[in-house]
Structures are given as structure tokens and as C-alpha cells.
C-alpha positions, -999 to +999 in steps of 0.1 A: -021-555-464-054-555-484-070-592-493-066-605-522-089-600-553-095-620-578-085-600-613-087-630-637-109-664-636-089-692-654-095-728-646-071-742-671-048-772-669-014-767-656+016-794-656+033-791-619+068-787-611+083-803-577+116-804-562+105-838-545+074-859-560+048-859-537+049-892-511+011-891-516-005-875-549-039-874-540-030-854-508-004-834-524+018-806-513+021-772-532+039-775-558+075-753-567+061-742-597+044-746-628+043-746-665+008-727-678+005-716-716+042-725-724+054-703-698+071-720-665+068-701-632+082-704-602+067-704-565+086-682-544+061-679-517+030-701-503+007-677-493-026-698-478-040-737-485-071-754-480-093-780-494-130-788-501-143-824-499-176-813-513-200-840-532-212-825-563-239-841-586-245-877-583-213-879-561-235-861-533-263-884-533-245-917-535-233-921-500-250-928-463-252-890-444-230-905-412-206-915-440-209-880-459-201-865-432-171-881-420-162-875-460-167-838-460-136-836-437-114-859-452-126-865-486-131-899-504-122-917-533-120-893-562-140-864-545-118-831-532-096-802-544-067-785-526-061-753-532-029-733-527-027-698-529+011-687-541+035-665-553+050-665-582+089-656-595+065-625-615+050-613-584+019-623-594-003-641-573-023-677-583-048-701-571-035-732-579-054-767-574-054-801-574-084-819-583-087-854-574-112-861-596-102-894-620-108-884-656-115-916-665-099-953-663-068-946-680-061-916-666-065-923-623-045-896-611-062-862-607-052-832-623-039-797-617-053-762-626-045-727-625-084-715-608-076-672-609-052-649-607-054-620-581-041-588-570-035-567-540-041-535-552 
């Protein structure tokens, strides 16, 4: 079966559907679906996951390098995405992730995006 190609860059906001919250959301698991431009959909299959605990912009020049680089593994405080790669109820295929990111002090939490949509064609 052919790798996946990206067909459409989106980086919007999504709001995340789980069967069970998360025990940890900054870590969290992928989620069983999504609601993206009105429209829910539902993950039928997980098909990869990783993260990336990289410092961007003043975030990568704030911190001691034996610290950084026991960060770039793990992440820190506000700094990483994970990224899940699903399946959807439409057989189409998303990059979803979770940004950990704090928008500011009244919003703490991270937030969720749809990154692309690809194809195996």
C-alpha cells in the first residue's frame, strides 16, 4: 500500500470527541472523533502517532542545552504537539493534533487541530 500524501493543508481548530476523557490532557490519546466545520466524524481506525517537543522562537532560546535536551524527548511545560494520523467513518484520512501550547491565562489547556488531509492514491 502506497504512503500517504498530503492532498489538503488545513490547520484549523477542531472540538474532540472521546469515549473516555483523557486521564492526562496534555499527553492525550487519539481522540474517537471530531467535529470540523459543523460536520462530526468518526475515527474508525488509528493509523500512526508521534509527537514533536521542538522549541520554537523564544521558547528555543530560553532554556539551559542539558535541559533542552532532556526536553526535546519529553516535552515541557506548554511546548509539544501529538499528532495522530486516523481514519475517518468517510474513508478519508486526517492528521489530527494536539497542541499543548496555552493560548493565554484563561485558556491553559491546549488545543486541537485538523493539520491535512491525505490520500492513498
Amino acid at each position: 500500500m502506497p504512503e500517504p500524501r498530503a492532498i489538503h493543508f488545513l490547520d484549523q481548530p477542531i472540538e474532540v470527541l472521546f469515549d473516555t476523557p483523557p486521564v492526562r490532557e496534555k499527553t492525550p490519546d487519539p481522540p474517537n472523533g471530531f467535529v470540523w466545520e459543523g460536520r462530526t466524524y468518526h475515527v474508525v481506525e488509528l493509523l500512526s502517532s508521534w509527537s514533536d517537543f521542538t522549541r520554537r522562537g523564544k521558547m528555543a532560546r530560553n532554556m539551559r542545552p542539558s535541559h533542552a535536551e532532556v526536553a526535546s524527548g519529553r516535552g515541557s511545560l506548554n511546548v509539544g504537539r501529538f499528532f495522530f494520523r486516523v481514519r475517518v467513518d468517510t474513508n478519508q484520512i486526517f492528521d489530527l493534533y494536539y497542541d499543548r501550547a496555552m493560548k493565554d491565562l484563561d485558556n491553559r489547556k491546549g488545543q486541537w487541530f485538523v493539520y491535512r488531509e491525505l490520500t492513498q492514491e
